[in-house]
C-alpha positions in Angstrom: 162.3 66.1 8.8 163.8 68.2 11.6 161.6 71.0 10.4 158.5 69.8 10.6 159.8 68.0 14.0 159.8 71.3 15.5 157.0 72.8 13.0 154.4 69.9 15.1 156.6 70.5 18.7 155.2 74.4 17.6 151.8 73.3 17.2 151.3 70.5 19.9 153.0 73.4 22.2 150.3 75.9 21.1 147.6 73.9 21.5 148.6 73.0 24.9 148.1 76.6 25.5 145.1 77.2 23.9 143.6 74.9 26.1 145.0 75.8 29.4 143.7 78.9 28.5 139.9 78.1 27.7 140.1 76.3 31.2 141.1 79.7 32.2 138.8 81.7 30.6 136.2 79.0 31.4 137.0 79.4 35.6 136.8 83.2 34.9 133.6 83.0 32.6 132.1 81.0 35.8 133.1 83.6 38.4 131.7 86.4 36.4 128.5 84.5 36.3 128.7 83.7 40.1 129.1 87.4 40.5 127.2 88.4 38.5 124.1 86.5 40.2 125.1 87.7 43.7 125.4 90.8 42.6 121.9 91.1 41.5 120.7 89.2 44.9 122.1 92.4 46.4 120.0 95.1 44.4 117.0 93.0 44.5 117.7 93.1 48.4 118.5 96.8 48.1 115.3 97.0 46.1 112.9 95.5 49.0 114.9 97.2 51.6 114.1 100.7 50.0 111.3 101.8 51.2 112.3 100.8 55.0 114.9 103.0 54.6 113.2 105.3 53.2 110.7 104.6 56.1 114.0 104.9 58.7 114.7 108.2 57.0 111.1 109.7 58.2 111.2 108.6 61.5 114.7 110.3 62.0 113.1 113.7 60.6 110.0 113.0 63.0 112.5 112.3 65.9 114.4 115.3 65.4 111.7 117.5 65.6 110.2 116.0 68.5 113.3 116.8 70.0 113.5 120.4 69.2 109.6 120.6 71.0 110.7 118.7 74.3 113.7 121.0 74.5 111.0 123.9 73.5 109.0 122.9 76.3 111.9 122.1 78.7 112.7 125.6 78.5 109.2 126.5 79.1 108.5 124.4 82.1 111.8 126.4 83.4 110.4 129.5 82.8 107.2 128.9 84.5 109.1 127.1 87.3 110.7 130.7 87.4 107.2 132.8 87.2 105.7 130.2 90.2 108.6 130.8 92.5 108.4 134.2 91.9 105.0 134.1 93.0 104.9 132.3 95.9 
């Protein structure tokens, strides 16, 4: 009698753990799934924002080379400034 006692404490113990973890792996199953919809929010986001970037990328390349011409004609100006003074 004392055996199976201890035989159904086993069981009734083990089943106590079996559920606390389900409710564990439940939470965690839950999370993933949370996650796991943000985390494609954030590449479909990444997806539309693309081609601005893509866009921002261009403009940087245009801007850069603008700047190399206005220093190109900075340096220009200054040499004509030179050639007038010279002149006059």
């Amino acid at each position: 009698a004392a055996e199976v006692g201890v035989g159904a404490e086993s069981y009734r113990c083990l089943a106590e753990m079996n559920w606390a973890a389900t409710g564990r792996y439940r939470t965690e199953c839950e999370r993933a799934a949370t996650l796991n919809a943000a985390n494609e929010k954030l590449m479909a986001r990444h997806a539309a924002l693309q081609p601005l970037l893509m866009q921002v990328r261009d403009i940087e390349v245009h801007v850069a080379d603008l700047e190399r011409t206005v220093l190109s004609l900075n340096e220009y100006t200054k040499r004509l400034e030179h050639r007038y003074r010279a002149l006059a």
